[in-house]
C-alpha positions as CSV (number, residue, x, y, z in Angstrom):
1,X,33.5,15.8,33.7
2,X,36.9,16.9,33.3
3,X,37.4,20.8,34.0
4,X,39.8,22.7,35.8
5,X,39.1,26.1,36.8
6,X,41.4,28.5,38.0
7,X,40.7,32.3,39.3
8,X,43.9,34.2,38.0
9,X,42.4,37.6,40.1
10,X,41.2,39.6,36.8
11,X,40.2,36.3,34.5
12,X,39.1,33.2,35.2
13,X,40.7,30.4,33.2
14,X,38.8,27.2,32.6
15,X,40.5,23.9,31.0
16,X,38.7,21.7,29.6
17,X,40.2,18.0,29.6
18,X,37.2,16.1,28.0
19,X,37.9,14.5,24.3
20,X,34.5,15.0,23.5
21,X,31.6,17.7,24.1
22,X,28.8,15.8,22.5
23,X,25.0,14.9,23.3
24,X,26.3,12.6,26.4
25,X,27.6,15.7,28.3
26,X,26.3,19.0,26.7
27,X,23.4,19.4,29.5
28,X,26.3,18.6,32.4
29,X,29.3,21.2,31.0
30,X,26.5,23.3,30.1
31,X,25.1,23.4,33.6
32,X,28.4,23.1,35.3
33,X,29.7,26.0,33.7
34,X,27.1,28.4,33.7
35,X,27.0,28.4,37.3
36,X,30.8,28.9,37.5
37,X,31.0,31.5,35.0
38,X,27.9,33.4,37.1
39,X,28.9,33.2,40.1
40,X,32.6,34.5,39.1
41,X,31.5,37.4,36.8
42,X,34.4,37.7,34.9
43,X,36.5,37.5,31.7
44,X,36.8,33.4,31.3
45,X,39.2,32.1,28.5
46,X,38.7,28.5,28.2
47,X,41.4,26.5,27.3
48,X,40.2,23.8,24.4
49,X,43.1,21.9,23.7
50,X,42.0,18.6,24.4
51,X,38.8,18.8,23.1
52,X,39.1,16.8,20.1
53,X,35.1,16.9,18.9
54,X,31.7,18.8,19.6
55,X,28.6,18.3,18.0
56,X,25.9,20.4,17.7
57,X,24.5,19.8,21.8
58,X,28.2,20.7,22.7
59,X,28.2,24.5,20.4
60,X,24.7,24.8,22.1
61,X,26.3,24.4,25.2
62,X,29.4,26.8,24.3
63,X,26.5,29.5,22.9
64,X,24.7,28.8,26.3
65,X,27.7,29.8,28.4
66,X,28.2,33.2,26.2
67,X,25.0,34.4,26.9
68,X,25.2,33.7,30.7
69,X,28.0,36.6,30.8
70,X,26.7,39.5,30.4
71,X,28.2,41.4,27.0
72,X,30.9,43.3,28.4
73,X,32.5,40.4,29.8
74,X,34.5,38.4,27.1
75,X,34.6,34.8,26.5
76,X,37.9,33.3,24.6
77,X,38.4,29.9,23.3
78,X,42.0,28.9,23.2
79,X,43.7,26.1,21.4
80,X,41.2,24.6,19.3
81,X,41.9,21.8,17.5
82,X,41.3,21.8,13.7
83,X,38.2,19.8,14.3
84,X,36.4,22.0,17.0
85,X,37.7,24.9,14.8
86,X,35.6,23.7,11.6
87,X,32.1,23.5,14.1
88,X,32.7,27.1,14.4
89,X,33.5,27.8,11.2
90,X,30.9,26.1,9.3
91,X,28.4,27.7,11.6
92,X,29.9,31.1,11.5
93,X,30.4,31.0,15.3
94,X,34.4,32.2,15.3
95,X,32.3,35.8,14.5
96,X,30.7,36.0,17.8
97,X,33.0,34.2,20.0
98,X,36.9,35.7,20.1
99,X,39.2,32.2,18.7
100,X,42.8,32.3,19.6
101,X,45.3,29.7,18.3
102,X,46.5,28.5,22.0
103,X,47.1,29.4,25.5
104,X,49.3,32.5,26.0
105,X,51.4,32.1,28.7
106,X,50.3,33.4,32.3
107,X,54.3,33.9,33.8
């Protein structure tokens, strides 16, 4: 599984680099994240750009890791592609989690 994370001091900054978050990985990312994101306990913006389809087991997986932060602490999906934007979309997700275009630049 292709992540990188990175603790920035106030927000921790996941990139994803898999083409895919399907059936074949949800459970993995899933699992692999939620321990991350717990253990860190704070904001996480997760970089999507090279995630070029999810399926329903990878939104399950992205709704998994929301609720393992607790509700003050935000979770921001940057850089969708058009694709992995429509998922949320059509399922109304872009209401609960916060969607920005792309990666804002950390210098």
């Amino acid at each position: 599984m292709q992540l990188t994370v990175t603790d920035t001091g106030p927000t921790l900054v996941i990139a994803v680099g898999e083409a895919r978050i399907d059936a074949a990985i949800a459970t993995r990312f899933k699992d692999h994240l939620r321990e991350v994101v717990v253990h860190h306990r704070k904001p996480v913006v997760m970089q999507m750009g090279a995630v070029d389809f999810m399926d329903s087991s990878g939104l399950g997986a992205m709704i998994a890791l929301r609720k393992a932060l607790s509700e003050d602490l935000p979770l921001t999906l940057e850089g969708l592609t058009p694709n992995v934007e429509r998922v949320f979309r059509l399922t109304r997700m872009d209401t609960v989690f916060d969607i920005r275009p792309e990666a804002e630049n950390e210098e």
